[in-house]
Structures are given as structure tokens and as C-alpha cells.
C-alpha positions in Angstrom: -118.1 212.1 18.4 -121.8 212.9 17.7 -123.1 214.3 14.4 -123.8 217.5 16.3 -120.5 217.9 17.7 -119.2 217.4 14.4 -121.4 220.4 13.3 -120.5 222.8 15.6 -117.2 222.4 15.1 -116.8 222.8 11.9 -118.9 225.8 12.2 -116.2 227.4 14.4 -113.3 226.2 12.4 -114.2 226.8 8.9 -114.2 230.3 9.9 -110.7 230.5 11.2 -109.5 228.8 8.4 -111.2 230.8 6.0 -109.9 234.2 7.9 -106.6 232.7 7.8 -106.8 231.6 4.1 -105.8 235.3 2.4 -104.3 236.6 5.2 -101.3 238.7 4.6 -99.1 241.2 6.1 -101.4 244.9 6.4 -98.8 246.9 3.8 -100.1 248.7 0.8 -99.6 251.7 -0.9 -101.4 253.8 -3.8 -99.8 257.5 -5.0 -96.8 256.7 -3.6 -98.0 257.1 0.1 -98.3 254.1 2.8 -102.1 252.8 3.0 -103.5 250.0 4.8 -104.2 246.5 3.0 -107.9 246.3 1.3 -109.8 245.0 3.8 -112.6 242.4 2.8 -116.0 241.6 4.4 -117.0 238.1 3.2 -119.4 235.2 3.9 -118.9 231.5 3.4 -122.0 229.7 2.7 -121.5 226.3 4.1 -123.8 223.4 4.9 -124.6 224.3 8.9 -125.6 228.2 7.3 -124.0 231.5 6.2 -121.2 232.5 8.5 -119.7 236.0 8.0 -115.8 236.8 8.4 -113.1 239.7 7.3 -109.7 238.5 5.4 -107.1 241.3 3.9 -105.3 241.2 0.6 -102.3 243.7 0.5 -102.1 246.0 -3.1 -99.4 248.2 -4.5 -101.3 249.9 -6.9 -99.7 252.7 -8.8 -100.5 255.3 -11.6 -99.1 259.0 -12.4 -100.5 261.7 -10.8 -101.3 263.6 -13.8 -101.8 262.5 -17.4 -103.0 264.9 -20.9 -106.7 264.5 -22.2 -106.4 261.3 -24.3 -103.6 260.3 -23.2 -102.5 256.7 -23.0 -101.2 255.2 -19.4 -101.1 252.5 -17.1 -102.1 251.8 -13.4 -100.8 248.5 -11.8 -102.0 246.2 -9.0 -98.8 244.5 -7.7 -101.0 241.8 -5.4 -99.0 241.0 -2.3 -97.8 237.4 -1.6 -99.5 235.3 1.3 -99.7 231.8 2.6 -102.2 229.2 3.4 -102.4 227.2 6.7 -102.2 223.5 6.7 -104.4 223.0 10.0 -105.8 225.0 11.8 -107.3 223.4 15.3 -107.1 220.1 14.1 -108.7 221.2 11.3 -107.2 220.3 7.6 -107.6 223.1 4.9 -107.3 221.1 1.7 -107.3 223.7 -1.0 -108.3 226.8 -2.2 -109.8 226.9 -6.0 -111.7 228.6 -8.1 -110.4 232.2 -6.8 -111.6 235.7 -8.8 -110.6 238.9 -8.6 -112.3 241.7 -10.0 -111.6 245.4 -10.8 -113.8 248.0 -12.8 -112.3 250.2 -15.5 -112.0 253.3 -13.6 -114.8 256.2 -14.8 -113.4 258.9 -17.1 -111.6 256.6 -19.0 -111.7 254.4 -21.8 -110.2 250.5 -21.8 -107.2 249.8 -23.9 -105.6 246.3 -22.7 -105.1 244.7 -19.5 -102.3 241.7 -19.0 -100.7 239.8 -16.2 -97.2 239.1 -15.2 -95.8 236.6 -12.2 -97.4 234.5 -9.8 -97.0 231.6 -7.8 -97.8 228.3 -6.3 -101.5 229.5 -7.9 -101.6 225.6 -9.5 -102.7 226.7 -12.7 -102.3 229.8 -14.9 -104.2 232.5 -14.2 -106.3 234.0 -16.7 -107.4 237.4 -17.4 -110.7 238.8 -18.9 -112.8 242.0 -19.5 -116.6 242.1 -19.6 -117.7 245.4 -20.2 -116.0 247.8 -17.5 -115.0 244.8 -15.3 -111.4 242.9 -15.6 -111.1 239.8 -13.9 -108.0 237.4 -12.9 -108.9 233.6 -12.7 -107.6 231.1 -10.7 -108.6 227.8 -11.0 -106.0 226.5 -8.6 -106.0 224.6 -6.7 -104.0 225.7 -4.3 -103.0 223.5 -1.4 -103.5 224.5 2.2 -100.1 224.8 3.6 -98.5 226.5 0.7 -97.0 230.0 0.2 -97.9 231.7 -3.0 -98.4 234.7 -5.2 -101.2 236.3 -7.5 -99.8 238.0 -10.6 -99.6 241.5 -11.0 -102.3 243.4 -13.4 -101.6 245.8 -15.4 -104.6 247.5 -17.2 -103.8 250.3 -20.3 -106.2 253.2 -20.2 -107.2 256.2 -22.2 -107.8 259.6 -20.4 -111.2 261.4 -20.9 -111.8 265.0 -21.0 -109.5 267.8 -19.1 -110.8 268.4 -15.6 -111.7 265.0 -14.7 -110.2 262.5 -11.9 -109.5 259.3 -13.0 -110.0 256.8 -9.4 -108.8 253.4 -9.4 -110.6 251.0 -6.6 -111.9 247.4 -6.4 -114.8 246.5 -7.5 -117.6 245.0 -4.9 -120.4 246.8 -2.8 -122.1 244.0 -1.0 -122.0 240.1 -0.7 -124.6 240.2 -3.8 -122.4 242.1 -5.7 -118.7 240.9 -4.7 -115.3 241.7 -6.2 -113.7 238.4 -5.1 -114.8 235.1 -4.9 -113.2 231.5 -4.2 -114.0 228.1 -2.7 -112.0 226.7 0.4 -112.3 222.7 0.8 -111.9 222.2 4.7 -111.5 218.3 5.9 -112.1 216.7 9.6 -111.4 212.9 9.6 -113.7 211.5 7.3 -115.8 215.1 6.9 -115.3 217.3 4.1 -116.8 220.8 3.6 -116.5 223.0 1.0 -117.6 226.3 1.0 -117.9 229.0 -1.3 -117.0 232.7 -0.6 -118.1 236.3 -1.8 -116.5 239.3 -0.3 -116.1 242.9 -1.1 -113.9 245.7 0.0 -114.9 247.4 2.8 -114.3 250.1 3.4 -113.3 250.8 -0.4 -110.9 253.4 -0.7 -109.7 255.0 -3.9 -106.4 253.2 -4.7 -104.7 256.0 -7.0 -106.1 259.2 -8.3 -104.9 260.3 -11.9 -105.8 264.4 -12.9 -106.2 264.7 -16.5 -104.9 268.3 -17.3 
């Protein structure tokens, strides 16, 4: 097999295995009504280029529909479980590591505490931190290509703001410079390893849950 050949096809694989890599059934919901899964645009920067793909992540997010001015309350992303591929073509998807997600405090409201709760097969513990009006889960993983698992559920505390206002909850990301989630897929052919990092954002981005404050 030539060194070109060897290019070109991992050019083609990488992306199915990447697509394939956070795929998961298309069920969400937000306000208690049936919504599609949060679609992602991303792009893998690899060594033959950027190559551009879509992968979906399904959410169950929830928050009350109304809450008082300064009132206390929570809205929760229940992230849905998923599965990695072992091979895909005759292609051997390794691992998945360093995987962020990332969700802005919503406007009209103030933060209070975030925490996590579950998860699976994630190799590590994930971690949780705020920066400003951005909370992020960390994986470090790794997790291994073939393996089912599950990301934790986040739960962020928040503080209503003046009577009137809507309080929106969505994921955070607008472009590939500016992505909400981020990871690195390790992709092996014989004696040919790749890895290539990932940014995506939601798109289209979709208010999750809408709170009144009344």
C-alpha cells in the first residue's frame, strides 16, 4: 500500500469514525415536550487537512416553567447514553479523550452551584467547573472505541432576576472558533495512528427550557 493510499484513506475513514463516535439515538426533550437531539457541526483537524462532519448528542434538559423574582431553582441536563465503534471499514478507533462540554449560565440569572451525578465507562471521573458564565464537564477518558458509556447528568442551581424576564437554557458554541464541545479521537490503520482533535457547536441551537419569572 502506497503512502498516498494510505492518506486518502484515512481521510475518508476518520470521518466516519468520528461521525459515529457520539452518535446516539435522536430523542430529547426540554419543557416537557418531545425535541430533536442537539445537533453538532464539527471539524476534525487532522494531518491530510480540516475535514468537516455532524454528530448528535441527545439531552433531557428540564426546568419549571415559572419561578418568583429571586427565586432559587434548578434546570438539569440528563446527557443520553451512546456507544463507540470498534472498527469502522477496517478502520480501528482506539479512544476517545480529552472530551468537554460546555454550557453558559443562562441570561437573567445569577449562578449559585453546579454538580454532577452518574456516568459511565467515561475512564476517569469527570470533573465540573465554572469560569465566569460558562460551566464545563471534563472528561479525560479515555474511552475505548468499542465501548458503551454514559456522561453524567448536570445539574446547575440558579437565581431568578427581575419579574418579566425569560430565563433560556441552551448550549454554548456559535462557530468552530468558538465551540461548546471539544474532544480528541485516536484512529489506528496497521502501523498508522492518527489522532485528531475536534471542535463543534450546536447547530442549529435551540432554546432547551424557557423559565418565566413572575
Amino acid at each position: 500500500m502506497t503512502t498516498h493510499c494510505i492518506k486518502v484513506w484515512l481521510r475518508k475513514s476518520s470521518l466516519v469514525a468520528l461521525t459515529l463516535a457520539l452518535a446516539v439515538p435522536p430523542t430529547a426533550a426540554f419543557g416537557g415536550t418531545a425535541a430533536p437531539a442537539a445537533s453538532y457541526a464539527c471539524r476534525a483537524d487532522t494531518k491530510f487537512g480540516k475535514q468537516t462532519f455532524s454528530l448528535r448528542q441527545g439531552v433531557d434538559a428540564k426546568a419549571p416553567a415559572t419561578v418568583r423574582p429571586g427565586a432559587r431553582f434548578t434546570v438539569a441536563f440528563d446527557l443520553k447514553p451512546g456507544s463507540l465503534p470498534g472498527e469502522v471499514k477496517g478502520f480501528k478507533l482506539k479512544e476517545v479523550r480529552d472530551l468537554t462540554l460546555r454550557v453558559p449560565v443562562p441570561a437573567n440569572t445569577s449562578f449559585v452551584s453546579a454538580r454532577l451525578a452518574g456516568g459511565s465507562g467515561l475512564g476517569s471521573t469527570p470533573t465540573l467547573e465554572r469560569s465566569g458564565s460558562i460551566v464545563t464537564i471534563r472528561v479525560a477518558g479515555p474511552i475505548p472505541g468499542g465501548s458503551a458509556y454514559q456522561l453524567p447528568t448536570l445539574s446547575v442551581r440558579l437565581k431568578a432576576g427581575g419579574r418579566g424576564r425569560v430565563v433560556e437554557t441552551k448550549l454554548l458554541g456559535t462557530s468552530f472558533d468558538n465551540p461548546g464541545l471539544n474532544l480528541q479521537a485516536t484512529i489506528k490503520w496497521k502501523f498508522v495512528t492518527v489522532k485528531s482533535p475536534v471542535a463543534c457547536y450546536p447547530d442549529p441551537n435551540p432554546a432547551l427550557t424557557r423559565t418565566q419569572i413572575r
